[in-house]
C-alpha positions in Angstrom: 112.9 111.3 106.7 109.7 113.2 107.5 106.6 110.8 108.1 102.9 112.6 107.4 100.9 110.3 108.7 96.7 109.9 107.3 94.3 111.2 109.7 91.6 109.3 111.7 88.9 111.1 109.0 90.3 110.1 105.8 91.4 106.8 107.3 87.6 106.7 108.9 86.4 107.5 105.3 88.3 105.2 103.2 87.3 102.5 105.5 83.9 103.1 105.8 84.2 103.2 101.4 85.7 99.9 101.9 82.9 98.4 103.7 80.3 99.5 102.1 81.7 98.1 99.1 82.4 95.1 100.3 78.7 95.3 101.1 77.6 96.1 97.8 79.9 93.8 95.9 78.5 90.7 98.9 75.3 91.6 98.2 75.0 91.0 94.4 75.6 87.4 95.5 72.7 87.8 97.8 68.9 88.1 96.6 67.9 89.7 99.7 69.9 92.7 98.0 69.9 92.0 94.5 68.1 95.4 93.9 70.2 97.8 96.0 74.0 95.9 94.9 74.8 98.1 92.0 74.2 101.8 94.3 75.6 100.3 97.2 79.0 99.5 95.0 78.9 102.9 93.5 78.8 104.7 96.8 81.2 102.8 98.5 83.5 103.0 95.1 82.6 106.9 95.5 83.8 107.0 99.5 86.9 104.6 99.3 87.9 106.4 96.7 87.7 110.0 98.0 89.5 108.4 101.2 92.0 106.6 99.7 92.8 110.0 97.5 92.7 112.0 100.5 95.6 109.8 102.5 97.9 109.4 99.4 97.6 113.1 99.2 99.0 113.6 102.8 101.7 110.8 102.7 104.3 111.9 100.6 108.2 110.2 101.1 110.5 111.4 98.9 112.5 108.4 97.7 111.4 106.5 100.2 110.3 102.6 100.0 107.6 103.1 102.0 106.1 105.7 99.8 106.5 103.7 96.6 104.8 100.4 98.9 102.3 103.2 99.5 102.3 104.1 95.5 101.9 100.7 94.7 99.1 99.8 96.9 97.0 102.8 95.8 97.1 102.3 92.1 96.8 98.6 92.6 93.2 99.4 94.7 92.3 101.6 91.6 93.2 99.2 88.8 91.1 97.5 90.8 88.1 99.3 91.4 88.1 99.8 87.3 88.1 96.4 87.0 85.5 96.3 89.2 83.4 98.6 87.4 83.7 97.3 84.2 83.0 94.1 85.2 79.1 95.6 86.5 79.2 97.4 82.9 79.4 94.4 80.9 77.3 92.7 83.1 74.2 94.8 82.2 75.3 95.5 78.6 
């Protein structure tokens, strides 16, 4: 079993992503910054997402159970980042 294991970068990136969409998605509760909530989602959607493509890229097990734990986990962040999204879409619609 060869392991490829993510790099500090992408791991720096995705989390950075994470944050600031944890940010953006905190903020909407938050008047202080009701204006900036929607951009500050979409970048951090934007960065987590580059970083979480970037590491599921590098890791690859074949037939593996941690790659399909891996598999899992990345689509499951993505089903729910479109949630996410169209959630703020029918919000302003």
């Amino acid at each position: 079993m060869k392991i490829i294991k993510a790099d500090t970068a992408e791991i720096g990136t995705c989390t950075i992503g994470g944050i600031i969409l944890g940010i953006g998605i905190g903020a909407q509760f938050f008047n202080y910054f009701e204006g900036y909530y929607f951009l500050l989602i979409l970048i951090g959607i934007i960065i987590h997402g580059v970083g979480m493509y970037q590491i599921h890229k590098r890791i690859k097990f074949s037939d593996d159970k941690q790659y399909l734990f891996n598999n899992i986990l990345y689509w499951t962040c993505w089903i729910i980042i479109i949630g996410l999204v169209a959630y703020i879409i029918f919000k302003f619609l």
